[in-house]
C-alpha positions in Angstrom: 119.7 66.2 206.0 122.6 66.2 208.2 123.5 69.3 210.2 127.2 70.3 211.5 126.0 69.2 215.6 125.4 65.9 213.7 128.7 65.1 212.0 131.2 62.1 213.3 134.4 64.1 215.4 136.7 61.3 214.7 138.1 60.0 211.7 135.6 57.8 210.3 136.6 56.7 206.8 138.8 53.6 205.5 142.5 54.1 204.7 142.7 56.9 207.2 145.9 56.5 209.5 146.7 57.8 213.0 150.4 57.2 213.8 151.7 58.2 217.2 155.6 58.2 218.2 156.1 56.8 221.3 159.1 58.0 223.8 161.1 57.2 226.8 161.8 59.7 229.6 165.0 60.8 228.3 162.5 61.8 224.5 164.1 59.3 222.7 161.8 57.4 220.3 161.2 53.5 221.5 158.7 52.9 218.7 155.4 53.5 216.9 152.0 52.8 217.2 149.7 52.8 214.0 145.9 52.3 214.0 144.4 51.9 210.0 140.5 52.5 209.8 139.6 49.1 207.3 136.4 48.9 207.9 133.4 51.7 208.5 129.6 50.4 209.1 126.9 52.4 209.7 123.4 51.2 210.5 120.8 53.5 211.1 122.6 56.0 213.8 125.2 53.2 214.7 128.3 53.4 213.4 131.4 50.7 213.7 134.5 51.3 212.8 137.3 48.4 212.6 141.0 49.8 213.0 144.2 47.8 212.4 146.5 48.7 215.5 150.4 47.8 214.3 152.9 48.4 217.4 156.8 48.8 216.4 159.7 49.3 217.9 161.9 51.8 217.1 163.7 50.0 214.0 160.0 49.5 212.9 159.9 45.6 213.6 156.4 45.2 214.3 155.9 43.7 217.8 151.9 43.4 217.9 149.1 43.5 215.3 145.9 43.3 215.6 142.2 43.7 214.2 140.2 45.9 216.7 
């Protein structure tokens, strides 16, 4: 039985997506960040999760990506 003390903080399942906006000092946008939960395994009280981090610019032309 799991009780609430017990449960994962942090997104934890596959598909989920975290997208941050990313700005300059003058708050204009230079690009996004995107991290993609693909993979989730959990062993015993181990758990590793695999996110796909996708930097863009701000015309959305990806500039890195990565498995992590």
């Amino acid at each position: 039985m799991l009780i609430k003390a017990q449960e994962i903080f942090f997104p934890s399942k596959v598909g989920v997506v975290l997208e941050y906006k990313n700005y300059d000092n003058k708050n204009s946008e230079t690009g996004t960040t995107r991290y993609t939960i693909s993979k989730v395994n959990k062993i015993g009280n181990d758990i590793d999760i695999t996110y796909i981090i996708l930097k863009m610019d701000k015309d959305n032309k990806i500039q890195f990506d990565d498995e992590i």
